[in-house]
C-alpha positions as CSV (number, residue, x, y, z in Angstrom):
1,X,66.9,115.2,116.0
2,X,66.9,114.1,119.6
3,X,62.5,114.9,120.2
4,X,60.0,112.7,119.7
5,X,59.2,112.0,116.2
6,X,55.4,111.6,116.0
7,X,55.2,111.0,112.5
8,X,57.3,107.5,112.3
9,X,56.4,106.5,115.7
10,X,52.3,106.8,113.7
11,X,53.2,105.2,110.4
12,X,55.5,102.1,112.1
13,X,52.8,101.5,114.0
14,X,50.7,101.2,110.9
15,X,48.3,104.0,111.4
16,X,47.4,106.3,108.3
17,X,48.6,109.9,108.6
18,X,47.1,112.9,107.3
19,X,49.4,116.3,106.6
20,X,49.3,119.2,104.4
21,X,52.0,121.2,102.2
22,X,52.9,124.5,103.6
23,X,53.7,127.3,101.3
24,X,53.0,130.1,103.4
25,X,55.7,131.7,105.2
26,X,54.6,132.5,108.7
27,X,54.8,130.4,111.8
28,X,51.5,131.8,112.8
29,X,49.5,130.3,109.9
30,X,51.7,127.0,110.6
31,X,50.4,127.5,114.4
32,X,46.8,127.4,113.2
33,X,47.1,124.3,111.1
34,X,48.9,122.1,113.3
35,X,46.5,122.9,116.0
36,X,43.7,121.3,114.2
37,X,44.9,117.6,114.8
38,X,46.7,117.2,111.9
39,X,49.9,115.0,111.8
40,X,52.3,116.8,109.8
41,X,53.2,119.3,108.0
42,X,55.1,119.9,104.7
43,X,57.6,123.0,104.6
44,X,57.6,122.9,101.0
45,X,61.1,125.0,100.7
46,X,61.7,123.9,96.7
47,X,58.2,126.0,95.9
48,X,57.8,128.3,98.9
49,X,60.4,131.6,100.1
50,X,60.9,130.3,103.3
51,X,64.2,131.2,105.7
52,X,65.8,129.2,107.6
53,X,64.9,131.6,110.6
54,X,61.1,131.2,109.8
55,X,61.4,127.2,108.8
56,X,63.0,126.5,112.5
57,X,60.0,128.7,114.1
58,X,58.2,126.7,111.8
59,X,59.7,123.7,113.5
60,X,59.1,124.9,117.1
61,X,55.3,125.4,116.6
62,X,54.5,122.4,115.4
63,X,56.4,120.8,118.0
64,X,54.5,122.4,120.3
65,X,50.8,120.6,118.7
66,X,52.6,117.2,118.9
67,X,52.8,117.4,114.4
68,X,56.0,116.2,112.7
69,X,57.5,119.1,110.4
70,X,59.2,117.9,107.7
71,X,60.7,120.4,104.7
72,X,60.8,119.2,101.3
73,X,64.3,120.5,99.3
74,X,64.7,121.5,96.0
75,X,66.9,118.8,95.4
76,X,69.5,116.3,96.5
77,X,72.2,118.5,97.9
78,X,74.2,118.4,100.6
79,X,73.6,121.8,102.4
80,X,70.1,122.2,101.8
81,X,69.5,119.1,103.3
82,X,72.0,119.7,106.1
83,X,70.6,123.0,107.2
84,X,66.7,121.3,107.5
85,X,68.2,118.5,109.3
86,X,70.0,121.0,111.9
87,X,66.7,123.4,112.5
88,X,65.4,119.9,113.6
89,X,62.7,118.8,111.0
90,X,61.1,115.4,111.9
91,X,62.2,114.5,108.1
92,X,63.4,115.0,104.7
93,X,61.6,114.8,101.3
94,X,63.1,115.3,98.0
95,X,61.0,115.8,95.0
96,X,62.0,112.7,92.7
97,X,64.4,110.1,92.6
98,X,65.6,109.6,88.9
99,X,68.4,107.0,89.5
100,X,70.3,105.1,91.8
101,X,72.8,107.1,92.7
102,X,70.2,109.7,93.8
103,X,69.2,107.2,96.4
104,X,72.9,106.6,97.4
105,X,73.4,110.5,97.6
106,X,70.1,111.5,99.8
107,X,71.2,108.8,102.3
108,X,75.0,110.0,102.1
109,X,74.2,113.3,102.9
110,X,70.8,113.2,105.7
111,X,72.9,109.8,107.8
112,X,75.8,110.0,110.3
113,X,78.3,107.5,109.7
114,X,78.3,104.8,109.6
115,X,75.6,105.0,107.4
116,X,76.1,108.1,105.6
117,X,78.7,111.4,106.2
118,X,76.3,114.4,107.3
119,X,78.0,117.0,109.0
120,X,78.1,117.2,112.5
121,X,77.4,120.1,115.1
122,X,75.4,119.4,118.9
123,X,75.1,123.4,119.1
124,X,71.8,123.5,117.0
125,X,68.2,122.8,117.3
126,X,68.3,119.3,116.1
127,X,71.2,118.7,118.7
128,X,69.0,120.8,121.4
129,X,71.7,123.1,121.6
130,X,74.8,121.3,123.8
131,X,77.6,119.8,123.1
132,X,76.9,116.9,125.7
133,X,74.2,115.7,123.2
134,X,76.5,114.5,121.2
135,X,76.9,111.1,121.6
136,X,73.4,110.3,121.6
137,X,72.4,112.9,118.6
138,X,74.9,111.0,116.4
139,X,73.2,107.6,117.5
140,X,69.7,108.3,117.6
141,X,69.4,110.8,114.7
142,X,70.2,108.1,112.1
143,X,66.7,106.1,113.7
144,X,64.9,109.0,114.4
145,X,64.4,110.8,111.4
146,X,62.1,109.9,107.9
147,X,63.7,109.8,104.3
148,X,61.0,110.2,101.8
149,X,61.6,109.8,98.6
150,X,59.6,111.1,95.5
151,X,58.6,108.8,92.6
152,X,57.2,111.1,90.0
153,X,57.0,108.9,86.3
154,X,57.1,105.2,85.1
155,X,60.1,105.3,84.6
156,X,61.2,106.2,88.2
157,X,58.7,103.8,89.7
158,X,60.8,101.2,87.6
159,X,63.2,102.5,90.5
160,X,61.6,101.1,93.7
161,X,63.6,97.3,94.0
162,X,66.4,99.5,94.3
163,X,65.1,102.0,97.3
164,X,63.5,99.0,98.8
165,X,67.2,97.8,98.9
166,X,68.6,100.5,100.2
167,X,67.1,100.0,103.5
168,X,66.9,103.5,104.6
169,X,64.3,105.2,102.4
170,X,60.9,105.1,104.6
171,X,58.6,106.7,102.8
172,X,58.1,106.7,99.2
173,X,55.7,109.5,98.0
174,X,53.9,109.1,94.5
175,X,53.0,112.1,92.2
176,X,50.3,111.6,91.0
177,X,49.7,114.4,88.2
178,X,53.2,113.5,87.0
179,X,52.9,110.5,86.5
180,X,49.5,110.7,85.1
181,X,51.5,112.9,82.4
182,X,54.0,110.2,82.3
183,X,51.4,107.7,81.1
184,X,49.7,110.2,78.1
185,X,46.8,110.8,80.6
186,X,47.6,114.1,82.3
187,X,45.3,115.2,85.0
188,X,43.5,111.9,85.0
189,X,44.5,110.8,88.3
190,X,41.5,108.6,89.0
191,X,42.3,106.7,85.8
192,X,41.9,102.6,86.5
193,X,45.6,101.9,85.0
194,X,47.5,104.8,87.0
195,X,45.5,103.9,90.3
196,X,46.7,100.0,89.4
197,X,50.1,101.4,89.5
198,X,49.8,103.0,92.6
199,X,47.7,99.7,94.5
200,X,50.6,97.7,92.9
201,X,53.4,100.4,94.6
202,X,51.7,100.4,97.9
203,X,51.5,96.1,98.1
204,X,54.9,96.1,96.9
205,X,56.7,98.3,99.5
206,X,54.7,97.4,102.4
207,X,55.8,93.7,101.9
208,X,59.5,95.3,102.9
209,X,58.3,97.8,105.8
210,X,58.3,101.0,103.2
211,X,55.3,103.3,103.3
212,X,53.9,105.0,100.8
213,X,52.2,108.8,100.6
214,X,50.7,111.1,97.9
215,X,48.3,114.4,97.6
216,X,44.7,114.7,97.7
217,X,43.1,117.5,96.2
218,X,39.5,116.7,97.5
219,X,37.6,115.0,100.0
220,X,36.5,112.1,97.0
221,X,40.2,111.5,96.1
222,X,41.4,111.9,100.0
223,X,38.5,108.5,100.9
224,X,40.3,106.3,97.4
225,X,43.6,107.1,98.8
226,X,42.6,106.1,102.2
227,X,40.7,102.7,100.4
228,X,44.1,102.4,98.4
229,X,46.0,101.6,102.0
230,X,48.0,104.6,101.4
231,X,50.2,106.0,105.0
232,X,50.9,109.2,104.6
233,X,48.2,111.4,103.1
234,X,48.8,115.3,102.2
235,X,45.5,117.4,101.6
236,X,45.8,120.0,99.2
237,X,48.5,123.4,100.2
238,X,47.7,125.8,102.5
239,X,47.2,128.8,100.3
240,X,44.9,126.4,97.9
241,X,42.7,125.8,101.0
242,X,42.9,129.2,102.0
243,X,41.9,130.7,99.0
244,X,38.8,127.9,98.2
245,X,37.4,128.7,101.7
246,X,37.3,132.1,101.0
247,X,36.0,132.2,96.8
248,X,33.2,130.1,98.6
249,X,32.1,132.5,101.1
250,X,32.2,135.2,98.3
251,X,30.4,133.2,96.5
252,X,27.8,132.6,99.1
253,X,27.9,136.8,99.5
254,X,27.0,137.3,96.2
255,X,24.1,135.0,94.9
């Protein structure tokens, strides 16, 4: 991805970044959003029926509003995560890391080599299309894009000295619900313990230069993750937000 990556260039200069997940498939509705100063936005392609046609559009828009698109894959495989990388998404997030040799794999496949062995072609978006990119597309795609990497249970927590080690994971994004349900509390997300866990997460991988993200699902848990020194914030999903704006002015219609 040869562009400007707004995203990292905010969060490695330590500013806190809000986004939102995307489930809706239109570039039109992505349009909307990103045009309300938000900094990025999830295509969230292991929930939603996006295509590749629509996702790169996707891409394109929010390029356009100065937001970082990044797609979230169903898992840790090579051509999913390929194909976002060529459409040109500003990163990659993959929805838990349950072992080492996840970490090793996610790397493998979203690098160039040295680092990792992604597959190479200049004639896409990512590589703007021309083969004389090539050179540079190789050596600045490896430092341009984000690898954020989900943490979803105790157990996998247990996993971050060996992300922080790897040295190219940048993000690591905490789920909360699951792993309230991890620790026998499920849905109790404001719980003292669990939000320990995360203040514990986010001194612990700021000390190596890794930033941390989860979800909000409300304006009073959106200010706790902001107090918790969290870096990259999603509000809710579009079609939540769309559909509680609009229950509300029903409800306003009928009382």
């Amino acid at each position: 991805m040869l562009k400007n990556n707004f995203l990292k260039q905010k969060l490695f200069n330590n500013q806190q970044t809000i986004g939102t997940w995307s489930l809706i498939n239109s570039s039109v509705s992505s349009d909307i959003i990103s045009s309300c100063g938000i900094d990025f936005l999830i295509i969230d392609a292991e929930h939603g029926n996006f295509s590749y046609e629509t996702a790169q559009n996707i891409v394109s828009v929010c390029e356009a509003n100065n937001v970082s698109p990044v797609m979230r894959v169903g898992s840790i495989d090579r051509g999913l995560i390929l194909r976002a990388l060529d459409i040109g998404v500003h990163g990659i997030q993959i929805p838990c890391v349950t072992n080492e040799e996840d970490i090793k794999s996610f790397i493998k496949f979203a690098k160039y080599p040295p680092v990792g062995d992604r597959g190479f072609s200049p004639f896409t978006k990512a590589g703007l299309y021309d083969k004389n990119n090539s050179l540079i597309h190789t050596e600045r795609t490896n430092d341009n894009i984000l690898l954020i990497a989900g943490v979803e249970s105790i157990e996998q927590i247990k996993l971050l000295d060996k992300i922080i080690s790897s040295r190219e994971i940048n993000v690591v994004f905490i789920g909360l619900y699951d792993l309230s349900k991890s620790m026998n509390i499920p849905g109790d997300i404001e719980n003292p313990k669990l939000l320990e866990i995360v203040s514990d997460t986010v001194e612990k991988c700021h000390a190596h230069n890794i930033k941390i993200g989860s979800i909000a699902t409300s304006p009073v848990m959106l200010d706790k993750l902001k107090s918790l020194q969290l870096d990259y914030i999603t509000y809710s999903v579009d079609t939540g937000v769309l559909k509680e704006a609009y229950l509300e002015i029903i409800k306003k219609f009928e009382t």
